[in-house]
N, C-alpha and C positions, 0 to 999 in steps of 0.2 A: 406314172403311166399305169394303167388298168390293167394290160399285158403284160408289164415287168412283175407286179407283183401277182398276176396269175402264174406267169412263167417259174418263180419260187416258193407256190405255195402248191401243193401237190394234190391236196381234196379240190381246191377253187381250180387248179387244170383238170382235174377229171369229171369236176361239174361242165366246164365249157365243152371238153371234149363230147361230154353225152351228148351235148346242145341246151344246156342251160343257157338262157340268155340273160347275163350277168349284167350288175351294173355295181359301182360304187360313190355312196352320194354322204355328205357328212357324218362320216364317219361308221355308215352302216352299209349291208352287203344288201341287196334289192333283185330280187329274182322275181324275172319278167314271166307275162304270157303263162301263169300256173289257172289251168281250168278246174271248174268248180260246179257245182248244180245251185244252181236256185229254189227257195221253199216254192217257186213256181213250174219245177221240174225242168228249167230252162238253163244250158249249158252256158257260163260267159265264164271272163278269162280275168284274174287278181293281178295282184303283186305279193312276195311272198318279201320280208323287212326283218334283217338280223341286224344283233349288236355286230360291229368284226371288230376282234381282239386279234393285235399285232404282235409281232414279235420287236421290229424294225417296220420300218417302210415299204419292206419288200416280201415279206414273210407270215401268214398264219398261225394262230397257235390255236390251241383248243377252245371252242369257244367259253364265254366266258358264264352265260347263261343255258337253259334248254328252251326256253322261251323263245318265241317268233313273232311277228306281227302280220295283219293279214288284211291289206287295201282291196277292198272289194264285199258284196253282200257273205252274210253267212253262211258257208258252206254246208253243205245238205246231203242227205242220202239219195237214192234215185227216185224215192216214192216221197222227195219233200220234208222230212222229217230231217231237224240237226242232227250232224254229227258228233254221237255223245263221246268217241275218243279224245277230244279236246276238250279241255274248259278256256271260259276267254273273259274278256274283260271290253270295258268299251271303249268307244272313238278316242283318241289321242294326237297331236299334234306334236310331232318329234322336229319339226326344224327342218330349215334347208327346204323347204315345199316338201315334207314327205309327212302325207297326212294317214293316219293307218286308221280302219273302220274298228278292227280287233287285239286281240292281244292271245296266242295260242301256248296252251302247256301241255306236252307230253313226255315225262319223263323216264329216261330210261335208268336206271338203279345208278349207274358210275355216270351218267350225261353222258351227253354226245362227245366223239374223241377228236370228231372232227368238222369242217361244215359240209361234206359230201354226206356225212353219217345224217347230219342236222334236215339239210336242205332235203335230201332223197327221202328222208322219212316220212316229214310234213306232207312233201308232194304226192307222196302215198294213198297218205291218210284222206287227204284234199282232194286229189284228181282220178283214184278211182271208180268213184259211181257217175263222174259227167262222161272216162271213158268207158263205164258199162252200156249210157244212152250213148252216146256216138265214138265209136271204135277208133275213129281218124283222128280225133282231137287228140294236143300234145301238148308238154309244156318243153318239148323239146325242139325249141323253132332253130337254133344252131346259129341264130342271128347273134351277131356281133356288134355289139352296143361303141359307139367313144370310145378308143382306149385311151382315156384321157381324167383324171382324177383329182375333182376341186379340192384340191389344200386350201384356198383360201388364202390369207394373209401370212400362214404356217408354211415350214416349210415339208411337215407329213403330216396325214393324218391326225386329228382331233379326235382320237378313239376314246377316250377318257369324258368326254360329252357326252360319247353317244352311248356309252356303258351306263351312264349317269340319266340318261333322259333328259340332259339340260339343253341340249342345243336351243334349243325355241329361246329359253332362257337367256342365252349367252346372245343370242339376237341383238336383244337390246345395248350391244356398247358397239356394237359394230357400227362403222362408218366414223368414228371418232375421231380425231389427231391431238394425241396426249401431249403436252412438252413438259418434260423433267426438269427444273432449272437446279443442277448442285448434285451431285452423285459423291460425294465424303463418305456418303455410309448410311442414311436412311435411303437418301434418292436411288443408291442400288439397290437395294432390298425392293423397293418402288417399282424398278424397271423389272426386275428380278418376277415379280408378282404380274405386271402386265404385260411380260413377254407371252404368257398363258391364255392371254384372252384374245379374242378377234380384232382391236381397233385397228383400222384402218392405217394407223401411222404412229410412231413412237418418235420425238425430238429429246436428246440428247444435251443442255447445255452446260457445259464447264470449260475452264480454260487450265485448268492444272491436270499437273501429272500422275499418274497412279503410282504413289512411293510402298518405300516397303510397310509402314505403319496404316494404311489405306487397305491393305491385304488380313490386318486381324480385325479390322472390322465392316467387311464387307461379303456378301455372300458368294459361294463358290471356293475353292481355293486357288489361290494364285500360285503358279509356281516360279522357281530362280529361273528359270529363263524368261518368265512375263517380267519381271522386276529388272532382269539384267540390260533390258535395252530401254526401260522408264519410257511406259508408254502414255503416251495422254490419255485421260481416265476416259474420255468419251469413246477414244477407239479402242482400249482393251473392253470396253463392255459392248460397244459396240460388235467386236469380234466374238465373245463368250456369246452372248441374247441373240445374234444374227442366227445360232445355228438352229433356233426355234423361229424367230418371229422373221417374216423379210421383209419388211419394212418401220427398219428402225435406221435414225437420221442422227451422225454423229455431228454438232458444233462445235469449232475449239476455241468456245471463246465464254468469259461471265455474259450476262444480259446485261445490260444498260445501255445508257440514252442509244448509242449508233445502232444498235439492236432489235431495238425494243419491237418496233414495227414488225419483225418478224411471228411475236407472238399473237399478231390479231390474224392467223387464220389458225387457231387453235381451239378446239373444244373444249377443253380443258386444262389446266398448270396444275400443276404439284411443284411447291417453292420446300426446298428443303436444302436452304442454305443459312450459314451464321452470321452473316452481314447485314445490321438490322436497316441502315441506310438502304443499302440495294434493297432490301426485305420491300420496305415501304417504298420506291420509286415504281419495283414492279408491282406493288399490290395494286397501287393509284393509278398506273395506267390499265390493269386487267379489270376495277371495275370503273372507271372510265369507256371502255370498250366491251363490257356488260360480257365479258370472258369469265365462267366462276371458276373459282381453284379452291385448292386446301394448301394450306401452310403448315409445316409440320415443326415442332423442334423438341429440343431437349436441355432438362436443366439438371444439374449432376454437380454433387458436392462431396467432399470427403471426411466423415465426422467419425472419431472416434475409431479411427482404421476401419472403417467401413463406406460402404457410396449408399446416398441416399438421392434422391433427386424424382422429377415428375416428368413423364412423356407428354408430350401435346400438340394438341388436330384442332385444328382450327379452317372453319369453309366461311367461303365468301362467296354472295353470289350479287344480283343487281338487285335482287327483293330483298334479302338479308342482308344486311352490315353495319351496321348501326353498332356493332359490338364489339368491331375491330380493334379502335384505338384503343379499347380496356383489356383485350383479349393479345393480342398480339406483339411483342415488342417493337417500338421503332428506333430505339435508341440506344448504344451501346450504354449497359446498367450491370451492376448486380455481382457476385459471386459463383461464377461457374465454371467449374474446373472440368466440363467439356471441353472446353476453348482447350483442356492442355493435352488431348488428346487420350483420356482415360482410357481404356478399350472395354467395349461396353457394346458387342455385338447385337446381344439379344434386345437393348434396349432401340438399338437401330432397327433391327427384325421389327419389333415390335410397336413401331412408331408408323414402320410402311406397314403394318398388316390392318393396324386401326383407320389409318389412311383410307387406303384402297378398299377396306370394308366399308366406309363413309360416302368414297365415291359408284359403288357400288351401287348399294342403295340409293343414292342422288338419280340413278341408272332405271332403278326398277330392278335390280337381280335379285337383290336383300329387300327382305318386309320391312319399312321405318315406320313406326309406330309412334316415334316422337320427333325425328326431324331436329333431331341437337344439331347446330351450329358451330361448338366447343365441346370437346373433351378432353378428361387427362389423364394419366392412370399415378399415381400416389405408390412408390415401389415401399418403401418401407411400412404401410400400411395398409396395402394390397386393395389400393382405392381406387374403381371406376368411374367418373361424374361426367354427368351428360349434362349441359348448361345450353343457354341461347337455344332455346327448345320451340317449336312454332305449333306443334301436333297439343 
């Protein structure tokens, strides 16, 4: 609520109390109704567009830039002429419908201490010469906006977007419904990584338990009281991830045949399980039902008292696949002392960060300039390859 967290932050109460008419939208502070002159000496009325830097959900801190943005023509002196205390920058598209004309800088030696310091300054600088031409005009209408503050699929603010200027960016994965098949230890790191983004829906599927071996290689730390009652891995992370994203969907069960059906209303899978059977039942029905995923895994051997082994990202979509059966295991093969439970965190880290940077870009967030289909990374030879390449 837009009231709770004026109520705790003491520049944003003494902004409303003046009669600032406040608002807060993706993750930025929006001050309404600030008047301005026109290079045609004509009085209209902007919006004035901060970063807001939290402390909490409920709390202020200093902000994070001195910079401001400014929806509306460029502000002017009374006889027309810019306003040279400002330098600015142009049109930009910040997300969330908030399109800003400018970008304003005035810095004070330590920056602004607060947004009361920030907001009153600007408005200064701004709304001076339109109330030199009409005396009545105000940007203090005392109007009380919604006190109501889109989180979104979050359960606080996305201030870290809007410090970033990606929101527009992050646009593009919204509306998605992700399903995780396998949380061992890449597939959290996975959830881990897209509890941070906007999609729509996160699904959960495992059917085992979160043991204590499960706790050194999985992100977060678990404590003896999570382990002492052996929870199902979908609801201990379900409970950790919930307290960021709200809508994530625990299943307690593998995927297979009684299942399966569940994954066609899905945007996307991430399969990051070691059952190459299941591997291949679910690949064949996702592109079957033209659903693209990545498959992720790990091979890991122990030579010489040392672990050598390769990470590997593998996408499938209904244009691309023709590379599967050579790229992907379907049968249980080989020599891999993953199977015995090595602990091998960073390679699991490491597996979901390649991942979710692949679907990323599948996204539009990341520039693909080659559109690999496979990669893997080579640890004892510090080797990156991009294969099944279409760019």
């Amino acid at each position: 609520m837009l009231q709770q967290l004026i109520s705790h932050s003491p520049d944003l109460k003494r902004l409303q109390d003046e009669g600032y008419e406040l608002e807060v939208k993706g993750g930025y502070l929006l001050i309404h109704h600030i008047p301005y002159v026109t290079h045609l000496r004509e009085v209209k009325h902007g919006i004035l567009v901060s970063e807001l830097s939290l402390a909490n959900s409920q709390r202020t801190i200093k902000p994070s830039t001195h910079v401001i943005n400014f929806k509306g023509e460029y502000p002017c002196n009374t006889d027309g002429s810019i306003i040279t205390a400002i330098q600015h920058s142009n049109q930009q598209n910040l997300g969330n419908g908030i399109l800003i004309n400018f970008s304003f800088s005035n810095k004070p030696q330590s920056g602004y201490s607060d947004y009361y310091e920030k907001v009153s300054t600007y408005c200064k600088i701004i709304s001076s010469p339109a109330k030199s031409i009409d005396p009545l005009t105000t940007e203090k209408t005392f109007r009380i906006r919604e006190n109501f503050i889109e989180t979104d699929v979050f359960q606080y603010i996305d201030t870290n977007s809007g410090r970033a200027k990606i929101n527009l960016i992050n646009e593009k994965v919204k509306g998605q419904k992700i399903g995780i098949i396998g949380l061992g230890g890449t597939g959290a790191y996975i959830l881990d990584l897209l509890s941070k983004t906007p999609v729509s829906e996160i699904h959960l599927y495992d059917g085992d338990v979160f043991s204590q071996h499960n706790a050194f290689r999985s992100p977060g730390a678990a404590g003896k009281e999570d382990l002492d009652i052996v929870p199902s891995k979908v609801d201990y992370y379900d409970s950790l991830y919930s307290k960021i994203h709200k809508k994530i969907t625990a299943h307690h069960s593998y995927v297979s045949n009684e299942n399966m059906k569940e994954l066609l209303t899905m945007s996307f899978v991430f399969i990051c399980i070691d059952n190459d059977v299941s591997r291949k039942l679910i690949i064949q029905f996702l592109l079957k039902s033209n659903i693209p995923f990545i498959d992720v895994g790990l091979g890991v051997n122990a030579v010489d008292d040392t672990l050598i082994g390769t990470v590997r990202v593998t996408t499938g979509t209904d244009k691309k696949n023709n590379h599967l059966v050579d790229r992907i295991p379907f049968v249980e093969v080989g020599n891999n002392d993953y199977n015995t439970n090595i602990q091998i965190a960073e390679l699991n880290c490491l597996n979901a960060v390649l991942a979710v940077i692949k679907w990323k870009k599948m996204c539009g967030f990341y520039q693909d300039l080659r559109e690999e289909h496979h990669s893997t990374y080579s640890i004892n030879v510090n080797q990156l390859t991009s294969d099944e390449v279409t760019a």
